[in-house]
BARO-43469 format. One record per atom (N, C-alpha, C): residue in one letter; z, x, y. Coordinates in steps of 0.2 Angstrom, whole numbers, plus 2048, in hexadecimal, padded with zeros to 3 digits. Layout:
<sites>
AZXY...
</sites>
This chain:
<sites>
X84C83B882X848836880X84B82F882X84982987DX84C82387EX85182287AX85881F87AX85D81A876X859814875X85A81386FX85680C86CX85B80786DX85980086FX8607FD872X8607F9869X8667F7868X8677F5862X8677ED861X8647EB85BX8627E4859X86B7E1857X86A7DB85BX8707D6858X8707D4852X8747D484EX8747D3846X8737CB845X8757C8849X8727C0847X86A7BD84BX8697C384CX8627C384EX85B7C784AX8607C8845X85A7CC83EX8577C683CX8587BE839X8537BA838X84F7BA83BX84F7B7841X8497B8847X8447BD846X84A7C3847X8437CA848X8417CB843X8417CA83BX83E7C9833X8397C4834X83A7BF836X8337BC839X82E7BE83EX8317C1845X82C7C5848X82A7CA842X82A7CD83FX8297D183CX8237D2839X8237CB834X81E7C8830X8197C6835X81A7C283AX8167C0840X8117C7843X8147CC843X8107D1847X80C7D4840X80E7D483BX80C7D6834X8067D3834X8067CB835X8027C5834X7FC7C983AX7FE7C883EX7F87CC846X7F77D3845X7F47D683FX7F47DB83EX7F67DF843X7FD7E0844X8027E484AX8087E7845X8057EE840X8097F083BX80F7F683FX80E7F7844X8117FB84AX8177F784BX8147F284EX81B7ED852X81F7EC84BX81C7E8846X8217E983EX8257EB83FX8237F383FX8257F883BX82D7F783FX8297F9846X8317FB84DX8357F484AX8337EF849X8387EA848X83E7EC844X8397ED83BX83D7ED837X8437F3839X8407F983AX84480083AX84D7FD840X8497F7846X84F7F884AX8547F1843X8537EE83FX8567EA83AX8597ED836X8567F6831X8597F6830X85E7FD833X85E7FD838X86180183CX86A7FD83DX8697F683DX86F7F283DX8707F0837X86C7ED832X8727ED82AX86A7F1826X86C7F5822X8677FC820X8677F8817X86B7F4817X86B7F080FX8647E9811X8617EA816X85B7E3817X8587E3814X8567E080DX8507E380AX84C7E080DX84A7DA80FX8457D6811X8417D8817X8477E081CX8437E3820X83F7E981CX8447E9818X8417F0813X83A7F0810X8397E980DX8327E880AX82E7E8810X8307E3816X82B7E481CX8297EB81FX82C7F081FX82F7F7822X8277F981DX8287F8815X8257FE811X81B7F9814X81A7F4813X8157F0815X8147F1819X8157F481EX8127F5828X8107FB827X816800826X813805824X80C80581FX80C80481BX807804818X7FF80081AX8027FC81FX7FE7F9823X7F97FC828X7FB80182AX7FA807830X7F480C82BX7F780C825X7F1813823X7EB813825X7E680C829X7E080F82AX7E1811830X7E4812833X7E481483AX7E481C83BX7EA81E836X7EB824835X7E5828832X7E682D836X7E3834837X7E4838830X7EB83B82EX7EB83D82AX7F1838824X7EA835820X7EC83181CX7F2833817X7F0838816X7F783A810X7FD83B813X7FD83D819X80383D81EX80683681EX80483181FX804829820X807829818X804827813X80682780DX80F82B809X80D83280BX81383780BX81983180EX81982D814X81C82C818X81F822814X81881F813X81B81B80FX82081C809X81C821804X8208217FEX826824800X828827804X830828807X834824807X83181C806X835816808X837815800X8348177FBX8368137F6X83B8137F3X83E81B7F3X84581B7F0X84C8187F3X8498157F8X84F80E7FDX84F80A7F9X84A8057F3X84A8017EFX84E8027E9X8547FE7E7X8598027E1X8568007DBX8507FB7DAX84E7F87D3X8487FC7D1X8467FD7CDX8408017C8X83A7FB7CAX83C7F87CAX8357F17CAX8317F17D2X8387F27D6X8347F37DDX8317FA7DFX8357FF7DDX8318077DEX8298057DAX82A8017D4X8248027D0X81F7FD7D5X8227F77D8X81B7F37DBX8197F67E1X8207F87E7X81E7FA7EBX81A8017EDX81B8067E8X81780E7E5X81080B7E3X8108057E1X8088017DEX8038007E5X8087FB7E7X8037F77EFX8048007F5X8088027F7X80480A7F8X7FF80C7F6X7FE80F7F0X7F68117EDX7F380E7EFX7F38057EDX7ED8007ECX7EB8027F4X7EF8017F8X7EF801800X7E7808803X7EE80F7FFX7EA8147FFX7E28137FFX7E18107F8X7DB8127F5X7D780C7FAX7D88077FCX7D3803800X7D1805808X7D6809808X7D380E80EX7CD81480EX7D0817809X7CC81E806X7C481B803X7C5813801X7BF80F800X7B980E806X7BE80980BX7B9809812X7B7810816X7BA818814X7BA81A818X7B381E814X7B281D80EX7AA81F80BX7AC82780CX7A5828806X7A582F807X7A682E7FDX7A38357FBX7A48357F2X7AB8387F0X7AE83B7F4X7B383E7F3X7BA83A7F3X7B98347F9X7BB8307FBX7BB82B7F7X7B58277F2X7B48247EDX7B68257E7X7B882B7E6X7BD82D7DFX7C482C7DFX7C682F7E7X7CB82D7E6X7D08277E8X7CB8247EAX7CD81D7E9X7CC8197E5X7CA81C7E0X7C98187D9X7D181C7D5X7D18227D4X7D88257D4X7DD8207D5X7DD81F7DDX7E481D7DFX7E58167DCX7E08137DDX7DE80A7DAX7DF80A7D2X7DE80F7CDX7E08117C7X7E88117C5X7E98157CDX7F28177CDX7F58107CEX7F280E7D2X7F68087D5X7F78007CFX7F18017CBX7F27FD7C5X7F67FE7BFX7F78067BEX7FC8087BBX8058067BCX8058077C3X80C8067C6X80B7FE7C8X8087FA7C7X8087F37C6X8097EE7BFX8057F57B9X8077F37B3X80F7F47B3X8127F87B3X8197FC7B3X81D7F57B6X81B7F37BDX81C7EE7C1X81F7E67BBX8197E87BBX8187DF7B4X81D7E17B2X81F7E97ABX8237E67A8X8297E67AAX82B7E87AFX8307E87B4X8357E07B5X82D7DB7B6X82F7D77BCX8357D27B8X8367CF7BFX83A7CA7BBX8357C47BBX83A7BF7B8X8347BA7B2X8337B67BBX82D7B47BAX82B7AD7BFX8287B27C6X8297BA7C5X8277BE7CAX8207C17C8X8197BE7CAX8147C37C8X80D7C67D0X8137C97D4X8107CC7D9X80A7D27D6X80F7D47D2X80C7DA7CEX8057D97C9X8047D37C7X7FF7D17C3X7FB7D07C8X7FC7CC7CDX7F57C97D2X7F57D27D5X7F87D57D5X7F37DA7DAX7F17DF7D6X7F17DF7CFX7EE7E37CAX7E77E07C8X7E87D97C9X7E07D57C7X7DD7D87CEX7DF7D77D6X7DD7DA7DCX7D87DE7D9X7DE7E67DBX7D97EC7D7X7D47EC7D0X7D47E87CCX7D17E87C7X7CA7E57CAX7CB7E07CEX7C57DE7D1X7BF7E17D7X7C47E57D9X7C37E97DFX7BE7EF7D9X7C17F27D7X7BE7F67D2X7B67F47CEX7B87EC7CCX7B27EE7C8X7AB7EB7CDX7AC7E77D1X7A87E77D7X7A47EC7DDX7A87F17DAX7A87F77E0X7A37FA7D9X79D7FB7DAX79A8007D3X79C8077D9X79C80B7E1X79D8107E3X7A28127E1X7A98107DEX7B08117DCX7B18127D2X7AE8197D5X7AE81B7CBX7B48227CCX7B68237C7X7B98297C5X7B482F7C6X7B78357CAX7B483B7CAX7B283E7C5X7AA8417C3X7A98427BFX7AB8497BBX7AC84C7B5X7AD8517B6X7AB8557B6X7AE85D7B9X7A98607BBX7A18637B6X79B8647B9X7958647B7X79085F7B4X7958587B5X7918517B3X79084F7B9X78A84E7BAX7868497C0X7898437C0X78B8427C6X78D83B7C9X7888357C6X78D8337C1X78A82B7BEX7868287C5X7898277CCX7858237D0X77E8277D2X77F82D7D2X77882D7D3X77082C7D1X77282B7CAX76E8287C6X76C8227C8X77081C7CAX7718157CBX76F8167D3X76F81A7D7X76B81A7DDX76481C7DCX7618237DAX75B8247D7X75881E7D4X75A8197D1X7558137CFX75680E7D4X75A80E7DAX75A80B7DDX75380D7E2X7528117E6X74B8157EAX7468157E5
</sites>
């Protein structure tokens, strides 16, 4: 195969902001390669680590087998040594998840991205009381999902089994 040529360690500022720049141009591919060759030189970067865990999860619509993509984010989490960041970064995952599983339609697909967007507010609660003072990442992306949710009447919890789907009801009076 190839040897990857190795990045010059005074040239990680730079390529941290390429990073973001390709992030910015939705180019979560080129990100990604960025971070991985940063922290292939100091593996303590967190700044590529945040960007690392974001691109990845930037790509889930692309992917095929989503759960595979996801599996592959949440790998990143335990790189994170504080509780607060596994707690946000395991949040914005789900949240991620479920916005895909949203666009990609379908009823199946609709629960469980109501699920993952339930999880993801969960692990952003955890998040809050985690955070440190003056930090509320975790509060605006839990209002996010809260409003995604109640906006979306197709994004309900799975009914149980032998209960007719609340929506069908609410389309029947729509015809």
């Amino acid at each position: 195969m190839f040897e990857l040529k190795r990045l010059h360690r005074d040239a990680i500022p730079a390529a941290l902001a390429r990073a973001e720049r390709y992030r910015l141009l939705n180019e979560p591919s080129n990100a990604e390669s960025i971070c991985l060759d940063i922290l292939e030189v100091d593996s303590d970067n967190r700044e590529a680590r945040v960007a690392l865990l974001h691109a990845v999860a930037e790509q889930f619509d692309h992917e095929h087998d989503l759960d595979a993509a996801v599996r592959r984010a949440r790998s990143l989490l335990p790189e994170f040594d504080d509780a607060y960041s596994r707690a946000l970064y395991g949040a914005i995952i789900c949240e991620r998840r479920a916005k895909v599983l949203a666009r990609r339609g379908g009823a199946h697909n609709h629960f469980v991205a109501y699920d993952s967007f339930r999880h993801a507010m969960d692990l952003y609660e955890k998040a809050i009381e985690l955070s440190p003072d003056g930090e509320d990442d975790a509060i605006l992306r839990w209002n996010t999902c809260a409003r995604i949710l109640m906006k979306s009447p197709h994004l309900v919890p799975e009914p149980p089994e032998g209960v007719p789907d609340p929506r069908a009801r609410v389309e029947h009076m729509i015809e």
